[in-house]
Phi, psi and omega in degrees: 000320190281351171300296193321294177338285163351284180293318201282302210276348165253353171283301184338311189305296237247356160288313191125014197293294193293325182252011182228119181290174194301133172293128162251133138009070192318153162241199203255054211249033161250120180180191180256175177234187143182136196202158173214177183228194187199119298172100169308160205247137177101358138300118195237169210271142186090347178227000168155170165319148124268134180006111171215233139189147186225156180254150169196167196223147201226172189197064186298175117248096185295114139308346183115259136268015160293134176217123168248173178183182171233196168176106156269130164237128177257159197233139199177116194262162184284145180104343195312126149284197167287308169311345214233008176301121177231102174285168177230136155220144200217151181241148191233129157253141163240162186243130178287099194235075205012261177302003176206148202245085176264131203244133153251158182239165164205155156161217185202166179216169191238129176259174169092188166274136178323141182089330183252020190285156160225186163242180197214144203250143168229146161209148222185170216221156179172157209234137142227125189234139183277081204282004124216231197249334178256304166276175183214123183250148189237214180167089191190161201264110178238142161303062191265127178251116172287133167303329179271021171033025168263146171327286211272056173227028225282146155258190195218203135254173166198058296228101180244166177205116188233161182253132176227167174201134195288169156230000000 
């Protein structure tokens, strides 16, 4: 019995029966985006934005399942001017896990008041899943670290969750 065992357990192996998960799909994540987010209410300066919105235009390319990109974002609550605008750009690699896109992000933004900005290095994680060929809803945990390492400038976190739509 333990030979019969053996064998059964090395066919099951070296077919792929045992070690090769269920096939998914690839999906379809090269294209441009344009999206926008909404900056959750109860977020306060030391834990993340305030409460806002931000617009932003993407830029994937599929590799098959490796997918890189960018993505510029301007961040603006309504009435905002231009001085009062703060971008972010960031390049994302992701892994193609067919209707949905898991992602790390890296890049840096710029904070504060006009005249008073520093920039900021940000880094984060993130779900994007495709509910067709044109929208996309998103999700993800970002890291902001200041760069000038000065005390009173601590970065934070944040959590956004946005609707986009491909071209």
């Amino acid at each position: 019995m333990g030979r019969f065992l053996r064998v059964a357990a090395a066919s099951l192996l070296s077919s792929g029966v045992i070690l090769t998960p269920p096939s998914v799909q690839a999906g379809d994540w090269g294209r441009f985006i344009i999206g926008g987010a909404q900056a959750p209410a109860g977020q306060q300066q030391g834990i993340g934005a305030t409460p806002g919105q931000s617009f932003h235009l993407e830029y994937d390319h599929d590799f098959g399942r490796l997918v890189i990109g960018g993505d510029l974002a301007v961040d603006g609550g309504p009435g905002s001017s231009v001085e009062d605008t703060v971008p972010e750009l960031r390049l994302r690699a992701g892994y193609d896990l067919g209707d949905t896109l898991g992602y790390v992000t890296v890049g840096t933004e710029t904070q504060g008041e006009p005249g008073e900005r520093e920039e900021r290095a940000v880094v984060g994680v993130g779900l994007t899943y495709s509910l067709n060929r044109a929208l996309r809803l998103s999700g993800e945990y970002l890291h902001e670290t200041d760069r000038s390492a000065r005390p009173d400038t601590a970065g934070g976190d944040r959590i956004s969750l946005t609707a986009s739509f491909s071209f």
